[in-house]
N, C-alpha and C positions, 0 to 999 in steps of 0.2 A: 504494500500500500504506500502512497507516494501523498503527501502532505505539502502544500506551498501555501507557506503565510506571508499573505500580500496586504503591502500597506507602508505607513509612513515611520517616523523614526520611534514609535511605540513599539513597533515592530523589529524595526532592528536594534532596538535594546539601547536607546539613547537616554543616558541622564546628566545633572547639573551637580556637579561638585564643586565650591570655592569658586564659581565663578565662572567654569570651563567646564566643556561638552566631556562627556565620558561615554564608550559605547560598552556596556555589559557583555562577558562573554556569557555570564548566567541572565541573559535575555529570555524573553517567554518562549518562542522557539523552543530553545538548546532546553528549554527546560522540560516542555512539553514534552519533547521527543522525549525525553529520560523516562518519563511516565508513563508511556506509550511501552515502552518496548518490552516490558514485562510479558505484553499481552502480543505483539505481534513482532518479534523480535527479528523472524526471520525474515521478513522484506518491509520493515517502515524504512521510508526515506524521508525525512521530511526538511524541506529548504528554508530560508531565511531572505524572502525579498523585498523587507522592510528597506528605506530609504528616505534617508533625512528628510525633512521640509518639503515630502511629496504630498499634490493636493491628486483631486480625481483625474484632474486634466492630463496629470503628467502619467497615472497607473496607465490610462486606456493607452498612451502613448508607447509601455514597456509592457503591457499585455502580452503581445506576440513572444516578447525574445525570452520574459522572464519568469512566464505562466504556461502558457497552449506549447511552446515548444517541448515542456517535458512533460508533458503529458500525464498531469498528477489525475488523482483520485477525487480530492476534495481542494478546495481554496478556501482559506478564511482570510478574509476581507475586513480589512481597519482600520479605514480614511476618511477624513471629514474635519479633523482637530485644525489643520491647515487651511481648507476652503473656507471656516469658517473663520479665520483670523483675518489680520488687518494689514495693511501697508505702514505698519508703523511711524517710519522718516516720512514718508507724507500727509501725517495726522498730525505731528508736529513740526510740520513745516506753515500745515495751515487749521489749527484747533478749535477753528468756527465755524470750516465749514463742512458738509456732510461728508461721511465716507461710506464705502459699501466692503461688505466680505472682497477675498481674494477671489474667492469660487462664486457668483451667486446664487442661491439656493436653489432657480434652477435649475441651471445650467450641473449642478454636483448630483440633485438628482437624477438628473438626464444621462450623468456619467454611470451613476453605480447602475441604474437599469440596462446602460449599452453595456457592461463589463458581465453583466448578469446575465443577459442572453448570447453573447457571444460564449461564453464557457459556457451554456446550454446546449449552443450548437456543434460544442464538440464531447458534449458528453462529460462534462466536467462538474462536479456537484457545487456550488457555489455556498460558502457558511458567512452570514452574514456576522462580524461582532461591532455592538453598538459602540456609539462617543462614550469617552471614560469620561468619569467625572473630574472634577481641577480644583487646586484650592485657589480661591480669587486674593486671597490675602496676599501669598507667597508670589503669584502671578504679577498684580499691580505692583509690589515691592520692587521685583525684576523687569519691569517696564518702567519705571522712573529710574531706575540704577542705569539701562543703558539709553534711554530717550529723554532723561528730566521729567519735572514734575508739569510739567505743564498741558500734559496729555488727560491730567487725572479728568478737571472740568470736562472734556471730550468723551472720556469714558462715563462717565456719569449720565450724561446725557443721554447716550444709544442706551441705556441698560446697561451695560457692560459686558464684559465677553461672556459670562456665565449664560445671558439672557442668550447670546448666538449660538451656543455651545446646546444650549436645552433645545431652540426653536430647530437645530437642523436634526440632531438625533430625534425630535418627536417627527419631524416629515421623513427621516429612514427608517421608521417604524412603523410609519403610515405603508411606503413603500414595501415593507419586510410582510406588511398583513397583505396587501393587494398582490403582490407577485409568491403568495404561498412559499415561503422564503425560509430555509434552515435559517437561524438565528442564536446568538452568543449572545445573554447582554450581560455583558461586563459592567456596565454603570450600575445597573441594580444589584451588582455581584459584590463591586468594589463597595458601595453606598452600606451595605450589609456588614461589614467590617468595622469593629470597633476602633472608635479616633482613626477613621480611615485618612482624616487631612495629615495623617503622618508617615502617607504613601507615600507621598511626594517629594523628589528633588526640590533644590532651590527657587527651582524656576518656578515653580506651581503648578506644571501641565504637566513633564517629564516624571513617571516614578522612580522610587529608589528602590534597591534593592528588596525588601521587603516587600513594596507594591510589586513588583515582575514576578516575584514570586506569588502570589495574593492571583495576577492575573492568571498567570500558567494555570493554579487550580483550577481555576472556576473555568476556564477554558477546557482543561483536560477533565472536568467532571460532566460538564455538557456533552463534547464532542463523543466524549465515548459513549453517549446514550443516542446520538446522529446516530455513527457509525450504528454498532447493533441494531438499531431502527431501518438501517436502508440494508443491512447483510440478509 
């Protein structure tokens, strides 16, 4: 059985230490796999095509080379933290006047439906796993540390990223009901976790250690009731 977890730098096991990116080799991945292999030891493969600061637009783009060409079994699918973020440098460059997502919601739902039937049509099961939750505290701290404070009145304004972070994961929900869709939700998983806001790396969105591990479970508790459900 052949596994590719596809998605953005959640996926490829990125956190924030002291200030600077670290990439986990105990990522959910590598970890998953460990937990897996008890049970299907003799042909799991499973790959890691998480990728920093990817939104939808960039997955459908490496679809072909870095999904369909190996011909996996299942995909879990992890994207949306990114489409729903901001252009930062041009929020404070101009902090009165309106801004939109990187992705618009849309346009990100239009992506994960085209990623959803193109692995359809080749026979490829598609798992869908929801927007993780973020702590906003830790998030705005590290948004005034590298853009200043002058962003905060702007973020107050829209809602703030939390309000975009909920509004896109409840329309891939919507999505995840209408296209009868295998689904992971890891936001309801991680939110279940006691003082879960001390998943998280510095940054607010990125977890630590703890959290990748926290996600792996709830990931490898789910998946493995997929699988026996479609065996």
């Amino acid at each position: 059985m052949k596994i590719i977890c596809f998605g953005d730098s959640l996926t490829r096991g990125v956190t924030y230490v002291k200030g600077r990116v670290r990439i986990l080799k105990e990522n959910y991945p590598a970890l998953l796999e460990r937990k897996l292999l008890s049970s299907y030891s003799e042909d799991l493969v499973i790959l890691n095509k998480g990728v920093f600061n990817d939104n939808s637009h960039l997955l459908i783009k490496r679809l072909e080379k870095d999904v369909i060409s190996h011909k996996p079994d299942y995909v879990l699918i992890n994207i949306g933290g990114n489409d729903c973020n901001f252009n930062w440098p041009e929020v404070v460059k101009d902090p009165n006047n309106s801004h939109m997502p990187i992705v618009s919601i849309h346009d990100y739902l239009a992506n994960v439906r085209k990623i959803i039937t193109t692995l359809k049509e080749f026979n490829i099961k598609p798992v869908i796993i929801t927007l993780p939750p973020l702590n906003p505290v830790k998030y705005y701290k590290f948004l005034a540390s590298q853009n200043g404070t002058s962003i905060s009145h702007w973020i107050c304004s829209c809602g703030g990223i939390e309000y975009w972070h909920s509004l896109y994961n409840t329309h891939l929900n919507s999505l995840i009901k209408e296209l009868h869709l295998e689904c992971i939700d890891i936001r309801e998983g991680l939110m279940k976790v006691v003082d879960y806001q001390e998943l998280f790396s510095e940054d607010g969105i990125h977890l630590n250690q703890q959290g990748y591990n926290e996600m792996s479970e709830i990931i490898y508790t789910n998946l493995e009731k997929i699988i026996h459900t479609n065996s």
